[in-house]
Every structure is written in C-alpha cells, then in structure tokens.
C-alpha positions as CSV (number, residue, x, y, z in Angstrom):
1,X,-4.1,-9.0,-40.6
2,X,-7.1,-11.5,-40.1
3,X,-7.5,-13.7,-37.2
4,X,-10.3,-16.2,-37.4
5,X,-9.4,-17.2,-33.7
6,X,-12.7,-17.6,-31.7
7,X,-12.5,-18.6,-28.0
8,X,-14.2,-21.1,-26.8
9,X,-16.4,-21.4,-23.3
10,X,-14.0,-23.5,-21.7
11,X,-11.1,-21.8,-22.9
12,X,-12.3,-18.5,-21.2
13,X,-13.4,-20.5,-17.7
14,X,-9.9,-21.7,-18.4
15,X,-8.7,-17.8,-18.5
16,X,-11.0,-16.8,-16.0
17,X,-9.6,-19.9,-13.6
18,X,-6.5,-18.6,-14.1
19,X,-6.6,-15.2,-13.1
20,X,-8.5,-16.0,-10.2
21,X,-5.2,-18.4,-9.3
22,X,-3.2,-15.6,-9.2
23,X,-5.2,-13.2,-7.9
24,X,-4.6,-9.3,-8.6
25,X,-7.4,-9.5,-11.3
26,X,-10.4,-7.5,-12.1
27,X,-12.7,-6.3,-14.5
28,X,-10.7,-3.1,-15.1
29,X,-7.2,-4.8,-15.4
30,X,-9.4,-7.0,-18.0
31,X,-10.7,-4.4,-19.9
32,X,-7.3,-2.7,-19.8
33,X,-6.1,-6.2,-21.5
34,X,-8.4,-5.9,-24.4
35,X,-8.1,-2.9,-25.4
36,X,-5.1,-1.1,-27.5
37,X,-2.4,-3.9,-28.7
38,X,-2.1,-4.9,-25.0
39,X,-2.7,-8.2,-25.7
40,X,0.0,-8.2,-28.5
41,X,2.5,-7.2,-25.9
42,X,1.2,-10.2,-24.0
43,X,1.5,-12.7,-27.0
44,X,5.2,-11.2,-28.2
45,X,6.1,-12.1,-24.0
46,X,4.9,-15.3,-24.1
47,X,6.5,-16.2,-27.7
48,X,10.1,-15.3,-26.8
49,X,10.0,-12.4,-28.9
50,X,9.7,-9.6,-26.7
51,X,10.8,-9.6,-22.7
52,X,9.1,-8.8,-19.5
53,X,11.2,-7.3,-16.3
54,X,10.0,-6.4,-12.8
55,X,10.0,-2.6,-12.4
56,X,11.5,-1.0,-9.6
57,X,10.0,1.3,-7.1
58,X,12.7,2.7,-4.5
59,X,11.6,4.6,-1.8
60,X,13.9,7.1,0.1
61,X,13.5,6.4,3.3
62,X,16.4,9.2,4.8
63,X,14.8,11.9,2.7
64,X,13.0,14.4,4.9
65,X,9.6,14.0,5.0
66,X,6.1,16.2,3.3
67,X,5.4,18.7,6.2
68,X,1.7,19.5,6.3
69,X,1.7,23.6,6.6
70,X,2.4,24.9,10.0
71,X,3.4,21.4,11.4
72,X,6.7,20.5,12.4
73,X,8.2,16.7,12.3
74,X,9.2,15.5,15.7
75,X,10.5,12.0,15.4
76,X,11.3,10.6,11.6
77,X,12.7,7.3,11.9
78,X,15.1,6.6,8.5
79,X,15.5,3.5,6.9
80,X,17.8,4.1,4.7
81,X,16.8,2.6,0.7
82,X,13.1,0.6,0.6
83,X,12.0,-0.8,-3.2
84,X,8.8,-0.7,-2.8
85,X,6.7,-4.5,-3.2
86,X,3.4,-5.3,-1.1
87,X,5.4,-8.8,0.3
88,X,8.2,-6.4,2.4
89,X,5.5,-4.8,4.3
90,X,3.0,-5.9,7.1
91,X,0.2,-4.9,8.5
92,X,0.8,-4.9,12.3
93,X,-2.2,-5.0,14.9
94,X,-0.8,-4.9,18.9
95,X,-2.6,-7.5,21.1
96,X,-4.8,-4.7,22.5
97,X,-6.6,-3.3,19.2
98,X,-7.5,-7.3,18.0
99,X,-10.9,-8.6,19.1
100,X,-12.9,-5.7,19.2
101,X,-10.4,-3.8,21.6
102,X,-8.9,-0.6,21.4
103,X,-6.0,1.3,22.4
104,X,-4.5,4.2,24.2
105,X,-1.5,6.0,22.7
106,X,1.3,5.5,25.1
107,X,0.0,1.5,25.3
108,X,0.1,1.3,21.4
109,X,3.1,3.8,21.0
110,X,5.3,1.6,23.7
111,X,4.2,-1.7,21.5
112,X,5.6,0.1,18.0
113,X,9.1,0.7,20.0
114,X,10.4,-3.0,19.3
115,X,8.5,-2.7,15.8
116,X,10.0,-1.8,12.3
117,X,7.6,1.0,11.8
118,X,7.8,2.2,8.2
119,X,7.8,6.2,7.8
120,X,5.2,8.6,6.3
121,X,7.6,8.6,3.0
122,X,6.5,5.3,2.1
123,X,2.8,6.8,2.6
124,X,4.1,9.9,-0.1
125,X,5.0,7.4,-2.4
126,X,1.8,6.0,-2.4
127,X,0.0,8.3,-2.8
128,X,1.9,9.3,-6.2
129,X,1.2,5.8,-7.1
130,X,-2.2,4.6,-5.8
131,X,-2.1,1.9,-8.6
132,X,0.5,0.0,-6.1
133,X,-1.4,0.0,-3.5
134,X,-3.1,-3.2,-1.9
135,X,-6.8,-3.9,-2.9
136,X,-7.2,-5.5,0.9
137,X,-5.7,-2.1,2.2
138,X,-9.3,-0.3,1.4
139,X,-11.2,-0.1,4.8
140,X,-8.5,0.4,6.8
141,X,-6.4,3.5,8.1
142,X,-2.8,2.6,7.3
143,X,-0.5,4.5,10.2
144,X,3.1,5.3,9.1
145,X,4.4,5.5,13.0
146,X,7.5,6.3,11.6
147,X,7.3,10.1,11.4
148,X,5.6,11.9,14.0
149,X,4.4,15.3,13.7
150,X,3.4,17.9,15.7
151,X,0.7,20.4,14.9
152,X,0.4,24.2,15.2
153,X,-1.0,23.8,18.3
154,X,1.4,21.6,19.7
155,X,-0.5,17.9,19.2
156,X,1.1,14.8,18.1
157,X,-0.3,12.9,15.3
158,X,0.3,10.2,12.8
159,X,-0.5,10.5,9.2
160,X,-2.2,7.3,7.7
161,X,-3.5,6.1,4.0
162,X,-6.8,5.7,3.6
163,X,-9.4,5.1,1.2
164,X,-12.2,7.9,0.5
165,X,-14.6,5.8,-2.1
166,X,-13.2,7.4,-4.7
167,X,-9.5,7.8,-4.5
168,X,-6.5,7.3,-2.0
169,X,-5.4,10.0,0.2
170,X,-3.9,10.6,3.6
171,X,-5.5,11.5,6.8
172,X,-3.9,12.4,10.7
173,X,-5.1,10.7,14.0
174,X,-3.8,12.5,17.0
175,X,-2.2,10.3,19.5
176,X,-4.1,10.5,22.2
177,X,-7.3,9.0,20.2
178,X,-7.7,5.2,20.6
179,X,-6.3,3.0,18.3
180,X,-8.5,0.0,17.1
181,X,-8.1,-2.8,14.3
182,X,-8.9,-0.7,11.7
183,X,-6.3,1.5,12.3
184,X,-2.8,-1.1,11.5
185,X,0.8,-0.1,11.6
186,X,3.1,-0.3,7.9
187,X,5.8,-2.3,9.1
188,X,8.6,-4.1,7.3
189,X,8.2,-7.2,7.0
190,X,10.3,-10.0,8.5
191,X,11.1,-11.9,5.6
C-alpha cells in the first residue's frame, strides 16, 4: 500500500503542540510511535474501527510484604485493594521537612499517624513496572511508611523508590536519619 501523505511544518508544530498539552510525551514515547504499525493502531482508534480501554493495575495491599533477607516487618499497614493510577497518590512533605528544613523520626513518624501512608507493596509493584512510574518522581526518595522493618540488628527503616540514573530501584533510610524534602511520603490521595 502507497501513501503519498507528507506532513507539513505546521501540521507537526500542530502534533508537537499537542503532546506538549497533554503532557506524558517524549522523544522515546515518539520514536516508539513511529516505529512498527503503532501508528496504525492509532489511526484504526481514532476511525472507529478498533477500541482503546484503560488497563488496570491492582495492587494488593493485604498481601504480606518482600522481606529483605534477615529483616523482619514490624508494622504493615493493609489497605485492602489499590488500582494503581499516579492521580490516587500524593506526595506528602510535613511542615518540618519544607523550606530547607529537616526532620527527626519521631517528629516525622507522629505527623504520618493521621496520614494515609501507602505500604512498601505499592513500591513492589513499581518496581515490576517502572514504566508507571512518575517522570517528576526522579530526584526524590519516595518512602512507603506503610511497612516498617526491622533489620538484623534490630534498626527500624523505611524502604523508598528511588532513581539510580539508570533504572528504578528501592533503597532503606533508618529512622532515626533526618527526613528532608527530598525524602516525600506515598500517600493516598484525598480525592
């Protein structure tokens, strides 16, 4: 099959306008696009002929959590069934980490109490699927104060998603470290 169809300039700052409208874009999810018969998915979509649904990501948040060897869990707050979507969490900073301020743990720890704190099986997930995971969410160490652990030699920590310039994994801070704004809470959001 032939196509003589050539886009114009104005019909790509048109494309390009667009994408940037509704953000989410960049030059790998556009490269993606073009190659394959990606963009005839797009066109059968957008002509009726094919359909488009949302998938589903559900999280299980009563499932016991991943137990880094020789560590025990000590708190794991369930939550019962979470589908997964950027818009249901938040990022929460308390007061005391916000304008170049830090935190102790019992301070930060009392503040989470009256908080939604999402657990570290929310961080699993993520980790399985780093593709869902925010762009803004790079430079930032993402605590899941749901689950506390305790190591082998008897310290509490928090396990947190972070960024490591070439991939997503997770990290620990112990909780008696200070707690600053790079270091937000995954909450659920109040929607």
């Amino acid at each position: 099959m032939t196509n003589d169809f050539a886009m114009g300039v104005g019909q790509a700052h048109e494309l390009e306008m667009a994408m940037n409208r509704v953000g989410g874009w960049d030059a790998t999810l556009v490269k993606q696009l073009s190659t394959g018969d990606n963009l005839a998915w797009v066109r059968n979509v957008l002509k009726g002929t094919w359909e488009a649904k949302e998938v589903n990501h559900p999280i299980d948040l009563d499932a016991d959590p991943f137990i880094p060897d020789g560590w025990q869990v000590v708190e794991h707050e369930k939550g019962g069934r979470f589908e997964w979507n950027p818009v249901n969490i938040s990022l929460y900073l308390a007061d005391g980490q916000k304008d170049g301020k830090s935190m102790k743990r019992d301070a930060l720890r009392q503040a989470l109490k009256v908080q939604k704190v999402l657990n570290a099986n929310v961080l699993d997930f993520l980790l399985k699927h780093p593709e869902l995971i925010p762009e803004e969410w790079k430079g930032k160490f993402v605590f899941f104060w749901g689950t506390i652990y305790r190591s082998s030699v008897g310290d509490l920590y928090v396990r947190c998603l972070c960024w490591g310039g070439v991939g997503w994994h997770w990290g620990v801070d112990w909780l008696g470290d200070d707690w600053s704004a790079c270091d937000p809470a995954a909450l659920l959001a109040n929607n």
